[in-house]
Every structure is written in structure tokens, then in C-alpha cells.
N, C-alpha and C positions, 0 to 999 in steps of 0.2 A: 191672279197668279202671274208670276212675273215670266216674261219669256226667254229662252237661253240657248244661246248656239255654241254648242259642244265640240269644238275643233279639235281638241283630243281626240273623241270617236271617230273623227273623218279622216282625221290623219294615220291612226292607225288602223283603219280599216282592211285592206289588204294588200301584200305584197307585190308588187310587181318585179318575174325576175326574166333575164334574157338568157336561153341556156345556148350555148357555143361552142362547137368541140367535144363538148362534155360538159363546161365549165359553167356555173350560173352566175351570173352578174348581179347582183340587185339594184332596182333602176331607184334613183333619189328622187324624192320631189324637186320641183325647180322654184325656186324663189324666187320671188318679184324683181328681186336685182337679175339675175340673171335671164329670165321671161326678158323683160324692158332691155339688158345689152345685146341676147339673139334678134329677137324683134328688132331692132336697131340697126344690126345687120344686115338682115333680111332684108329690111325695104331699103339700104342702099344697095343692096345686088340688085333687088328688081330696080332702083331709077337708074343705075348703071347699063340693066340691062335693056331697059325702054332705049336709052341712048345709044345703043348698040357694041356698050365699051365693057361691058362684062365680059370679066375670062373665065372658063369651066374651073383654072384650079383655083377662083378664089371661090365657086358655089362650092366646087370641093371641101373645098379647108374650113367652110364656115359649117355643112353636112358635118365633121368630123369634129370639131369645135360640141356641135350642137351633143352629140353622142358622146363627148367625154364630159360632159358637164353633166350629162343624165345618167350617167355608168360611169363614176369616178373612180372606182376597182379594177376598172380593165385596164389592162395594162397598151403600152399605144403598138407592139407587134400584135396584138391580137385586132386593134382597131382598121390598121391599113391592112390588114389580110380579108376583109370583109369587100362581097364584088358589089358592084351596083345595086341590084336588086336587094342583097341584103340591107345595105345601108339604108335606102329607102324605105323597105320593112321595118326594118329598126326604128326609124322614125315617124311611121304611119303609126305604129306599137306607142309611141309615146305621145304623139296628138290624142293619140284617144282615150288614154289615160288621162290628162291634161281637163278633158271635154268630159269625163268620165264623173272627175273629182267635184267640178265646178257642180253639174248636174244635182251631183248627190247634196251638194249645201245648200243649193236652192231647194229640193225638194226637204229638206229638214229644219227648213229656217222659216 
């Protein structure tokens, strides 16, 4: 019997949404392009920041970067109205997703 890994099912398995105000966002999967350009960033803010030359508003900008690429519906006054804590939420919510989805295709494959 031949063996099949059904990416449709995994993809459409369940919704993930970010409710805000009121409002729910629906978060998007992230694509290898764009995984592979945050990731890219990522590790030159950390060698930047190893070097001691990292500024808070480029981790900033790249945090807020990361959140419009995973909530492309939100609009960007709703993005910078978000405090610290949220933003980081916001992106703990989408690691784990990320770690969620991966899990599920190894356990089906």
C-alpha cells in the first residue's frame, strides 16, 4: 500500500485567530520565504546584539514586522496600539503554532 502525506488535512486543520478589542484577526500560515527572511533577521539582531550594536527599535520593528506577516488583516493602528507584553504574547501564540503544526506532520507521516 502505497504511503501518503495529506497536506490538505494539516493545512486545514484548525483556525487560528487573535481576538483584539473585539476584533479577530486570523493568523496565516507562514511560508518558507518568509520563516527563512524573519529567521534572517533574527540572527542579525542577535550577532548585532552579541556585538553590543543592537538598537531596541530595530528588535522592535522586526517584533512588528514578524506580526504583520502572521495577521495580514490587521490593520498597522491596531498593530502599534499593542504594549509590550501583548506583542510578545502575540508571538509566543504563533511559535506555538508554528511547533504545533510541524508536530502534527511528523506524527501523520
Amino acid at each position: 500500500m502505497a504511503q501518503m502525506l495529506n497536506l490538505d488535512e494539516v493545512s486545514a486543520k484548525e483556525e487560528r485567530l487573535l481576538k483584539f478589542k473585539g476584533v479577530e484577526y486570523p493568523m496565516a500560515t507562514m511560508s518558507v520565504h518568509n520563516f527563512i527572511e524573519m529567521t534572517r533577521r533574527g540572527e542579525a539582531l542577535d550577532e548585532s546584539s552579541a556585538k553590543g550594536t543592537t538598537k531596541v527599535t530595530d528588535q522592535l520593528a522586526w517584533m512588528i514586522e514578524m506580526v504583520k506577516t502572521l495577521f495580514p488583516t490587521m490593520p498597522d493602528d491596531i498593530l502599534n496600539a499593542f504594549n509590550m507584553v501583548e506583542l510578545n504574547l502575540i508571538l509566543e501564540f504563533s511559535r506555538s503554532q508554528v511547533d504545533e503544526e510541524a508536530e502534527e506532520v511528523k506524527k501523520e507521516s
